[in-house]
C-alpha angles and dihedrals in degrees: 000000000000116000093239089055087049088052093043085051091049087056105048089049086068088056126088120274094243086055086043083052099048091040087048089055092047092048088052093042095058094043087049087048087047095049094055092042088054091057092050094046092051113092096223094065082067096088094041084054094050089053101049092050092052090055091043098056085039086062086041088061094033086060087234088126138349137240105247092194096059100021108029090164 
């Protein structure tokens, strides 16, 4: 861990439970956020996306499901 992370840490631990809490539910938030936006960015996520986007408009002509942002009904 960076010295600069450590520091941040020291200081939250000075904080109340219920502020730990909320940092600790931001912090989640943004590593979940940069882990998503590191599998789209790599380029083998290309061919699962493909994928996932054919057997969403099949179920959109199949009337499975509809296309909000064309069709927000």
């Amino acid at each position: 861990m960076i010295e600069r992370l450590r520091a941040v840490f020291e200081q939250a631990e000075h904080l109340s439970e219920e502020k730990q809490e909320a940092l600790a539910a931001r912090w989640e938030e943004e590593l979940e956020e940069a882990k998503w936006e590191a599998s789209f960015a790599d380029p083998r996520s290309g061919p699962a996306l493909d994928e996932l986007v054919r057997r969403a408009e099949e179920q959109v002509a199949r009337g499975e499901v509809y296309d909000t942002l064309r069709d927000p009904q």
